[in-house]
N, CA, C and O atoms as a GROMACS GRO file, in nm:
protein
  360
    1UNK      N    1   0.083  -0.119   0.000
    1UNK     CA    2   0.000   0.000   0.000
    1UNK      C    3   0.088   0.125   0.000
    1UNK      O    4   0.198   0.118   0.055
    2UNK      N    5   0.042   0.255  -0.065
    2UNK     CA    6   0.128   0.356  -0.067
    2UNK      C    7   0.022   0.423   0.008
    2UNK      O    8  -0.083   0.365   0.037
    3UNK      N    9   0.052   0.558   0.045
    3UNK     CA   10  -0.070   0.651   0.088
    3UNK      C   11  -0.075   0.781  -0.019
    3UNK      O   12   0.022   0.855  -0.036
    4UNK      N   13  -0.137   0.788  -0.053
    4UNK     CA   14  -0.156   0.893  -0.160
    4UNK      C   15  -0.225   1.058  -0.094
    4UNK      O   16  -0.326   1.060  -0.024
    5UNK      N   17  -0.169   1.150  -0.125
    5UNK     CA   18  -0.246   1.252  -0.079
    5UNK      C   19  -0.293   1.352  -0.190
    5UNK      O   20  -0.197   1.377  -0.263
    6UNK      N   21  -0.404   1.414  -0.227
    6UNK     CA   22  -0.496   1.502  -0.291
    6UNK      C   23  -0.520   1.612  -0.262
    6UNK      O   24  -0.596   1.646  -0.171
    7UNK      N   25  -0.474   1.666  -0.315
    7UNK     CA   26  -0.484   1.823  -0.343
    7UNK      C   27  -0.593   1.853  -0.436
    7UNK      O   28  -0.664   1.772  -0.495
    8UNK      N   29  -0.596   2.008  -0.443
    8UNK     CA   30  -0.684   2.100  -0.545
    8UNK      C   31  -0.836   1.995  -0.590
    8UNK      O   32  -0.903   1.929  -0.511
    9UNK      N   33  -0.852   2.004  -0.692
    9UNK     CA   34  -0.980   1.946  -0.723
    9UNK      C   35  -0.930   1.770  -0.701
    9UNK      O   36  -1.027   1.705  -0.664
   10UNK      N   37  -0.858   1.722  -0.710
   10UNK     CA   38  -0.832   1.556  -0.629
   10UNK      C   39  -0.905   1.526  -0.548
   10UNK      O   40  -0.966   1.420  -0.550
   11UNK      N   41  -0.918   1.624  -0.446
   11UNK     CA   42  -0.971   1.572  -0.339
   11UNK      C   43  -1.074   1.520  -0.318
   11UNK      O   44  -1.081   1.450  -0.217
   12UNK      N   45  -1.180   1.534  -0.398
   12UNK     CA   46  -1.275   1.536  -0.433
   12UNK      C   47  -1.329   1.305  -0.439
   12UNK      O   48  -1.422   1.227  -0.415
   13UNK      N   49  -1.147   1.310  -0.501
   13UNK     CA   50  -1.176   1.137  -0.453
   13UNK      C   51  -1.161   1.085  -0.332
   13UNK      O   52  -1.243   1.002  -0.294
   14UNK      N   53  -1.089   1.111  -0.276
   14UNK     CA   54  -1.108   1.044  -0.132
   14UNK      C   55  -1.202   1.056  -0.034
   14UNK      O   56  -1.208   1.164   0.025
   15UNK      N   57  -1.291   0.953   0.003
   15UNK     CA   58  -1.381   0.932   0.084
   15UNK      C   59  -1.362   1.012   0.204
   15UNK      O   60  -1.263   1.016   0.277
   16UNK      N   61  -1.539   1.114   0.218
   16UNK     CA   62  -1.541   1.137   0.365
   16UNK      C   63  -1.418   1.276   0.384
   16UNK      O   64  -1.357   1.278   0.490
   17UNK      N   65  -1.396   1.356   0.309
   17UNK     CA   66  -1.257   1.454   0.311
   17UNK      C   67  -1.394   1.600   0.360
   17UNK      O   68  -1.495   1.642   0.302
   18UNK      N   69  -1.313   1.643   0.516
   18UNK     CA   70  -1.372   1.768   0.573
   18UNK      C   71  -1.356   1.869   0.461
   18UNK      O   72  -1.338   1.816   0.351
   19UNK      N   73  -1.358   2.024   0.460
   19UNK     CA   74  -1.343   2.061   0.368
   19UNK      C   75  -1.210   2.133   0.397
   19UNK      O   76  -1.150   2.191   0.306
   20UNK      N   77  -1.161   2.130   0.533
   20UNK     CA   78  -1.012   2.161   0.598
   20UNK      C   79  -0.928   2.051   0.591
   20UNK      O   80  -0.808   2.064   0.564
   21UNK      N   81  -0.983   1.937   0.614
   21UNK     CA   82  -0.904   1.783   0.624
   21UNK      C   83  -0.786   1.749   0.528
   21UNK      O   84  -0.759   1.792   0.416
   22UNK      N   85  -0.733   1.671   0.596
   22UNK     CA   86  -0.650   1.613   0.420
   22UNK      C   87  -0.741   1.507   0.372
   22UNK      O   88  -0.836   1.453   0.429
   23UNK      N   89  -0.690   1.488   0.247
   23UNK     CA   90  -0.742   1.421   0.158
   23UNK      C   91  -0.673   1.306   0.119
   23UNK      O   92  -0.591   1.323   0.029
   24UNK      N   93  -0.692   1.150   0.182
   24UNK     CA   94  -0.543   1.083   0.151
   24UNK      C   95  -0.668   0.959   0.133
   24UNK      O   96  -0.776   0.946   0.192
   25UNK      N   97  -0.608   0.884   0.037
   25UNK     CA   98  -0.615   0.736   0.022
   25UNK      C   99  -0.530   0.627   0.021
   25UNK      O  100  -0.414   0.658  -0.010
   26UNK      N  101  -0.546   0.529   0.041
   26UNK     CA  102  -0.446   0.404   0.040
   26UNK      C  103  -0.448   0.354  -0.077
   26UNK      O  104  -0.559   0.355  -0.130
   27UNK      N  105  -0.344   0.303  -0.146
   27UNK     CA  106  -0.370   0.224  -0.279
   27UNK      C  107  -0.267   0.128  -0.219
   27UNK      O  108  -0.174   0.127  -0.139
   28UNK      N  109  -0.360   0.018  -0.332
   28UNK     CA  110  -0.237  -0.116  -0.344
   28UNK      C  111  -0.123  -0.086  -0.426
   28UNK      O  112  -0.130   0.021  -0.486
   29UNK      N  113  -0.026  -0.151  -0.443
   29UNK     CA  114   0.048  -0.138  -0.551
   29UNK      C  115   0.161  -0.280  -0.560
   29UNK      O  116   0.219  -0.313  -0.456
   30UNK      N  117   0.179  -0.339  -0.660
   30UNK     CA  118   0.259  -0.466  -0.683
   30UNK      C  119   0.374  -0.367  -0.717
   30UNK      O  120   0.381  -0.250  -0.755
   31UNK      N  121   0.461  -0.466  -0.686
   31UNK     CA  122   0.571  -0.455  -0.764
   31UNK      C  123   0.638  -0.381  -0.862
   31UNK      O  124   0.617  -0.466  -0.949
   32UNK      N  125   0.712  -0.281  -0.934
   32UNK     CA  126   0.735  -0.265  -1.076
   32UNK      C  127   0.625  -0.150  -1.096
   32UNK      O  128   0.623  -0.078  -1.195
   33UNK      N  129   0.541  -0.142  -0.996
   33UNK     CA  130   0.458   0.012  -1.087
   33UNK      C  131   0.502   0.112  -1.025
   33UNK      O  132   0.579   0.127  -0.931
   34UNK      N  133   0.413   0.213  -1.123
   34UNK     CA  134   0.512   0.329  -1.169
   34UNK      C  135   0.397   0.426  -1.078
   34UNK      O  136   0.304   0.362  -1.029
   35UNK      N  137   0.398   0.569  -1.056
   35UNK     CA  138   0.335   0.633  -1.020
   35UNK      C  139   0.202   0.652  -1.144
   35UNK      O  140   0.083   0.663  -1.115
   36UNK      N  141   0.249   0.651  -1.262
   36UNK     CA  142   0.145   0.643  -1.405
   36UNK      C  143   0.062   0.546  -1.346
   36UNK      O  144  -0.044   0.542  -1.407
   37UNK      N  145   0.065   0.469  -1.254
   37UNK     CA  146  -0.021   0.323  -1.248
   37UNK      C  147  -0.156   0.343  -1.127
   37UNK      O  148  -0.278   0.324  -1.124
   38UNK      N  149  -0.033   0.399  -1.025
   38UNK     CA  150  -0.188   0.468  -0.943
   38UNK      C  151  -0.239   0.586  -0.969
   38UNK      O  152  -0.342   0.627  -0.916
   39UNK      N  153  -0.175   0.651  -1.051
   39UNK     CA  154  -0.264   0.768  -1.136
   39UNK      C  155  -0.376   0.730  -1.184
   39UNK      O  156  -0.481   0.795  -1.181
   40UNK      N  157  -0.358   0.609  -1.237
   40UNK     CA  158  -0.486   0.568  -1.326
   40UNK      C  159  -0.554   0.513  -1.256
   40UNK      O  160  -0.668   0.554  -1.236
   41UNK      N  161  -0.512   0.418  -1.205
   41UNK     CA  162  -0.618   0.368  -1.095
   41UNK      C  163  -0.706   0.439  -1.006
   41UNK      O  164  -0.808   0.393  -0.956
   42UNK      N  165  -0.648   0.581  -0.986
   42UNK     CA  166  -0.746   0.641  -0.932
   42UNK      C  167  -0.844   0.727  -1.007
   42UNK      O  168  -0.925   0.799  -0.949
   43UNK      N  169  -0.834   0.716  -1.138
   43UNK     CA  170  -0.921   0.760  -1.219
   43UNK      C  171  -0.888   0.898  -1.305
   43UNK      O  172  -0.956   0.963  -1.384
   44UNK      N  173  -0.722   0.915  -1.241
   44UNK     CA  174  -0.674   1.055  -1.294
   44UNK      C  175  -0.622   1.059  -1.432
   44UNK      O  176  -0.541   0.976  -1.473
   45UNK      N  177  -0.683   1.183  -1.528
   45UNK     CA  178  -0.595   1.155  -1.632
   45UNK      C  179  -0.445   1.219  -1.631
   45UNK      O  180  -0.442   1.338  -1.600
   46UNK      N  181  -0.355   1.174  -1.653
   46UNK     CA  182  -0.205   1.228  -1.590
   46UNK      C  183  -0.180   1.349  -1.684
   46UNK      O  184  -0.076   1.414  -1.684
   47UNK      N  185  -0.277   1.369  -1.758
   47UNK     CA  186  -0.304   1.542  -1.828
   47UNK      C  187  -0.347   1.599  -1.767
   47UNK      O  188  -0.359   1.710  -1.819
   48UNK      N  189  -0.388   1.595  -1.663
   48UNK     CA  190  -0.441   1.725  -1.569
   48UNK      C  191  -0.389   1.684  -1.446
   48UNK      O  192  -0.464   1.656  -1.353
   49UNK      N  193  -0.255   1.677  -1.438
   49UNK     CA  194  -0.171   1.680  -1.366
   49UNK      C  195  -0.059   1.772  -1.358
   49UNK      O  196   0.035   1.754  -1.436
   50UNK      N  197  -0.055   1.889  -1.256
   50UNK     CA  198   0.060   1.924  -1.270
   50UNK      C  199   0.197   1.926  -1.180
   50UNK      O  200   0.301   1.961  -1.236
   51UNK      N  201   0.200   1.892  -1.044
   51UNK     CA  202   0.325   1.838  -1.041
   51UNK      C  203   0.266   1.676  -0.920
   51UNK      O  204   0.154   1.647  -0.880
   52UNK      N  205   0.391   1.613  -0.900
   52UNK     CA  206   0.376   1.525  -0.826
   52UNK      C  207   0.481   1.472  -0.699
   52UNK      O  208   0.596   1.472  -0.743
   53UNK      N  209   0.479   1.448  -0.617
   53UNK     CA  210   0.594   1.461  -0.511
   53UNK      C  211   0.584   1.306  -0.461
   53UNK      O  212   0.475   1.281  -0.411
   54UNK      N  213   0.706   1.157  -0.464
   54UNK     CA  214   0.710   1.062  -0.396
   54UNK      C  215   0.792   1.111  -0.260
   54UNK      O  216   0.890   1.186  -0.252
   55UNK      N  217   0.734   1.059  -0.176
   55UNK     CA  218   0.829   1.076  -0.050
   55UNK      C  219   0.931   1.163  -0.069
   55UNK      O  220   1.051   1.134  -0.077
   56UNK      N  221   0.839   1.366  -0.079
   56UNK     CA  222   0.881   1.483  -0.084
   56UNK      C  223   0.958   1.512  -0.136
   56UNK      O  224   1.031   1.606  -0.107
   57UNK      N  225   0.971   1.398  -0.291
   57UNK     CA  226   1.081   1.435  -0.386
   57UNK      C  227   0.994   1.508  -0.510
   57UNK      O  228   0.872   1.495  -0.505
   58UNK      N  229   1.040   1.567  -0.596
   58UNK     CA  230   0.914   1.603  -0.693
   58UNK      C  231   0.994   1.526  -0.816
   58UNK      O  232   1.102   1.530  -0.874
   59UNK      N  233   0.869   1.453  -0.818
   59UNK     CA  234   0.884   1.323  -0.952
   59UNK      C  235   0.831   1.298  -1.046
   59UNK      O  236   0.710   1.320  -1.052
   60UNK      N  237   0.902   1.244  -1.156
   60UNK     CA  238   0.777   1.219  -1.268
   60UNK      C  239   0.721   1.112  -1.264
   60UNK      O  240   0.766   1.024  -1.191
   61UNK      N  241   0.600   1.088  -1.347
   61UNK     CA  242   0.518   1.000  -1.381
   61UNK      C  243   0.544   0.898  -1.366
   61UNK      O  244   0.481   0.837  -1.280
   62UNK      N  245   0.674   0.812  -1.457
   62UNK     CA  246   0.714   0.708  -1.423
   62UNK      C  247   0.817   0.622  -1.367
   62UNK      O  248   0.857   0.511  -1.401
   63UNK      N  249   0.863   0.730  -1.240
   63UNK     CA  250   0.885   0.704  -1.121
   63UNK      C  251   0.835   0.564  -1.082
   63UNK      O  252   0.719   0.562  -1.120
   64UNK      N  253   0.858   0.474  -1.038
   64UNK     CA  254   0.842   0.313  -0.952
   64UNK      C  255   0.820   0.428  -0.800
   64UNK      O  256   0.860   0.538  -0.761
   65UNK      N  257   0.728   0.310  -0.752
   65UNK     CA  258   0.626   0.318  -0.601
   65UNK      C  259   0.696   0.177  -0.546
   65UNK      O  260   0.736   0.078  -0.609
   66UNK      N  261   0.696   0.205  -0.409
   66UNK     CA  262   0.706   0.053  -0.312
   66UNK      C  263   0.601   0.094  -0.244
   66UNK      O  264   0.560   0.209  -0.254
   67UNK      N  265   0.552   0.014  -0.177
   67UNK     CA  266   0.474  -0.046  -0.048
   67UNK      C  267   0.541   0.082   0.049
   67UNK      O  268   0.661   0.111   0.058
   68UNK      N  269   0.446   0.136   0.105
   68UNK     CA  270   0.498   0.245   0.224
   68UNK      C  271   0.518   0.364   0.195
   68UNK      O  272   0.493   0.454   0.276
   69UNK      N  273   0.576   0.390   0.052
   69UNK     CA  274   0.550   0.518  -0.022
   69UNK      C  275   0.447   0.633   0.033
   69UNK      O  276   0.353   0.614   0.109
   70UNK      N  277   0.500   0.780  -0.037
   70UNK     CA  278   0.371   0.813   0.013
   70UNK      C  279   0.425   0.937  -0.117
   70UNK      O  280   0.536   0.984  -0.141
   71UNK      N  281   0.266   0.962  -0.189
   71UNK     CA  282   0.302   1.013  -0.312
   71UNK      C  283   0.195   1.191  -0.297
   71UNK      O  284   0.116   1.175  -0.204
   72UNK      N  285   0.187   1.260  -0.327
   72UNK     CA  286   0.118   1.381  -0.356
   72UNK      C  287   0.112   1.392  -0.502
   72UNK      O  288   0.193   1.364  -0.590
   73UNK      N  289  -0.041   1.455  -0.503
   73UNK     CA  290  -0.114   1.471  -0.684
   73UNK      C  291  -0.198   1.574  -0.685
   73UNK      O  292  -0.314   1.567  -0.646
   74UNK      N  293  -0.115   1.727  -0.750
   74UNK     CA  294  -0.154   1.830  -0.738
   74UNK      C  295  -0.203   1.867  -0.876
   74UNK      O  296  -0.121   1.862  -0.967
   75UNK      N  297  -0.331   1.904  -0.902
   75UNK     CA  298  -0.344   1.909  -1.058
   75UNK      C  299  -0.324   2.044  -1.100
   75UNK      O  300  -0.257   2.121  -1.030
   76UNK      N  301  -0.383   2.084  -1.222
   76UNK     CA  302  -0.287   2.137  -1.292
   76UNK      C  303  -0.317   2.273  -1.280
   76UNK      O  304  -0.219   2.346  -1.296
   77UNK      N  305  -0.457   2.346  -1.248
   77UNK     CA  306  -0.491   2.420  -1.196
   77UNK      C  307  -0.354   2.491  -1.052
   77UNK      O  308  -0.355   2.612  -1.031
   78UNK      N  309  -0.292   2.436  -1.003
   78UNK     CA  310  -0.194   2.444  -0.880
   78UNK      C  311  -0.047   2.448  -0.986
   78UNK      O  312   0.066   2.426  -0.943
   79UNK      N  313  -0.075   2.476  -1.114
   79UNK     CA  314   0.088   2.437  -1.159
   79UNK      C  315   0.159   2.584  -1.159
   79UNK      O  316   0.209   2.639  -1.257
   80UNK      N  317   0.154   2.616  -1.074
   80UNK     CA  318   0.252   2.712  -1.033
   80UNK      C  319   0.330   2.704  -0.923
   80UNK      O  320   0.447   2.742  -0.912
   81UNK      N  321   0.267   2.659  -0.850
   81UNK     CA  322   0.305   2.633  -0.703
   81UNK      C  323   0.422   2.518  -0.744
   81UNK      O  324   0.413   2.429  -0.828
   82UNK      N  325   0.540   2.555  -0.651
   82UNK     CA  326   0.679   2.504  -0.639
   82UNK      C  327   0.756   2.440  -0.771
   82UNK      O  328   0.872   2.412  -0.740
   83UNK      N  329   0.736   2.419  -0.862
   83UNK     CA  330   0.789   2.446  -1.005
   83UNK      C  331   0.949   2.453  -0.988
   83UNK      O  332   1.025   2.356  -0.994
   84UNK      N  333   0.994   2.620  -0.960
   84UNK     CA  334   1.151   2.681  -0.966
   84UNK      C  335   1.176   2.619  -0.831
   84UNK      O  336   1.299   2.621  -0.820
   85UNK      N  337   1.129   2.570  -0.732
   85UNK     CA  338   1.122   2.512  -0.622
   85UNK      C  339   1.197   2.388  -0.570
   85UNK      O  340   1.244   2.381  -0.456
   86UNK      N  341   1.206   2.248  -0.705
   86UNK     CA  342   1.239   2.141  -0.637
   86UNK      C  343   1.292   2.106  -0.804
   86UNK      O  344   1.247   2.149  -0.910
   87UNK      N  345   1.445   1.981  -0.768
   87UNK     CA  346   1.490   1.980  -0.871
   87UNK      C  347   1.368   1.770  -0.880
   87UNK      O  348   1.357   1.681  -0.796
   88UNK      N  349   1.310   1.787  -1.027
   88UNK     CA  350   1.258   1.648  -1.071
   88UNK      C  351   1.338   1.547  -1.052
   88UNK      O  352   1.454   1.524  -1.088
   89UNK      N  353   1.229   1.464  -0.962
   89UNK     CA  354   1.373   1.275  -1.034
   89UNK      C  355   1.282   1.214  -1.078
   89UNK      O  356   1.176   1.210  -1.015
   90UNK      N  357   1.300   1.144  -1.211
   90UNK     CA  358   1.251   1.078  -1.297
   90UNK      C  359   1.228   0.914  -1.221
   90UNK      O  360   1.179   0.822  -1.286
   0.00000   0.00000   0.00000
């Protein structure tokens, strides 16, 4: 399981989210997947995505997830925010 957290209009998927609360879900994840994998699984299209952070790194798409992970999915509406900010790891 990773824990996923939701931002901006995201939030909107995770069950039961106050309107102050965070917004976090659990996903499964095997082996070998990529952040592209629980993107989709959660129903996101990774086009209206604009940045993404694994364990407070800012990463791309197909970045590999383990078990324990914990990923942030800020869409694209927010793509300004931290940008010149954090250097990407692929």
């Amino acid at each position: 399981m990773i824990e996923v957290h939701l931002y901006g209009r995201f939030r909107q998927l995770a069950p039961n989210t106050a309107t102050l609360g965070e917004a976090i879900v659990s996903v499964p994840v095997d082996e070998g997947e990529t952040i592209e994998t629980v993107v989709r699984r959660l129903g996101i299209d990774p086009n209206e995505i604009s940045h993404l952070f694994l364990n407070a790194e800012y990463s791309g798409i197909h970045r590999r997830v383990n078990s324990g992970d914990r990923l942030g999915i800020f869409p694209r509406e927010m793509g300004l925010l931290y940008r010149q900010y954090f250097p990407k790891i692929e």
